[in-house]
C-alpha positions as CSV (number, residue, x, y, z in Angstrom):
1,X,-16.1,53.6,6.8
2,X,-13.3,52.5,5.0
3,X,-13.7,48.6,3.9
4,X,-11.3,46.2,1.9
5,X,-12.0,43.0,0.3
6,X,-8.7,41.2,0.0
7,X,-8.4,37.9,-2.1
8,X,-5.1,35.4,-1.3
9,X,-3.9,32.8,-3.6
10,X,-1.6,30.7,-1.2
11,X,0.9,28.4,-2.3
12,X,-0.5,24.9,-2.1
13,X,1.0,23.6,1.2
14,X,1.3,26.8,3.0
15,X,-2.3,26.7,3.9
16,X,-1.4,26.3,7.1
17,X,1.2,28.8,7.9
18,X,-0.7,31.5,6.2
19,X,-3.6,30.6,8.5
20,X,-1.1,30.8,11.4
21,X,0.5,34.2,10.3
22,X,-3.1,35.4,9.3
23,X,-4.5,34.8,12.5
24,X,-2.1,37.0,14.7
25,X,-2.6,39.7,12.2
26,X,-6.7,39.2,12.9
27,X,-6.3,39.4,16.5
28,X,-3.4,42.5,16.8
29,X,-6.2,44.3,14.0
30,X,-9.0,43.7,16.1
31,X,-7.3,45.5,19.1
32,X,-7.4,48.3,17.5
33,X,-9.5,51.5,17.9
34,X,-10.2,51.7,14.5
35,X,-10.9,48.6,13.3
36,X,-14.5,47.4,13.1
37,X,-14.3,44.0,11.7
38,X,-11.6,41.2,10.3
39,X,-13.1,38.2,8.5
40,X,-10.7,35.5,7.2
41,X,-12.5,33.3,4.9
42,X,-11.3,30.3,3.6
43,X,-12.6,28.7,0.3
44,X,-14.0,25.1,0.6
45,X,-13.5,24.7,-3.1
46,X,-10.1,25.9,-3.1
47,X,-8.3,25.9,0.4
48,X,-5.2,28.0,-1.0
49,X,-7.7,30.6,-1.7
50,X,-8.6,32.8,0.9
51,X,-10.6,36.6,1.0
52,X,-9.9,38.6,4.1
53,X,-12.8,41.7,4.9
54,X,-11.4,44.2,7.6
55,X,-13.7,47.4,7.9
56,X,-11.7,50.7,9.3
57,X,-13.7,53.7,10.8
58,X,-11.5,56.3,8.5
59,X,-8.3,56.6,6.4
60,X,-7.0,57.6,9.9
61,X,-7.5,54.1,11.0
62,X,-6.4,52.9,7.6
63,X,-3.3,54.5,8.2
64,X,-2.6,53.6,11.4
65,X,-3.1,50.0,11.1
66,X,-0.5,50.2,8.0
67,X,2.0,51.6,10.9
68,X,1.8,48.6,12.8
69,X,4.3,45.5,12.9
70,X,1.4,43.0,11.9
């Protein structure tokens, strides 16, 4: 299991279109074999901040999500 903690700093005012953008990535990854989970947290204290979890069943699945358009 391959899993990556991502933290985003978002340019105040592009909350939104990140959160747009971020969520067709979320559901294109989660049709994928490999992937096991995508979280998109968004920080109450700090709404341009935002962590995004995805877990990957292998570098294989690592790898082929980095192949993909999204």
């Amino acid at each position: 299991m391959i899993v990556y903690n991502v933290s985003v700093q978002v340019k105040e005012g592009f909350e939104e279109d990140f959160r747009i953008a971020t969520r067709k990535n979320h559901v294109e990854t989660r049709k994928e074999k490999g992937n096991l989970r995508f979280d998109v947290l968004q920080s109450e204290a700090d709404p341009c901040h935002f962590v995004l979890y995805e877990v990957y069943r292998s570098e294989e699945a690592v790898a082929a999500h980095k192949a993909t358009s999204h």
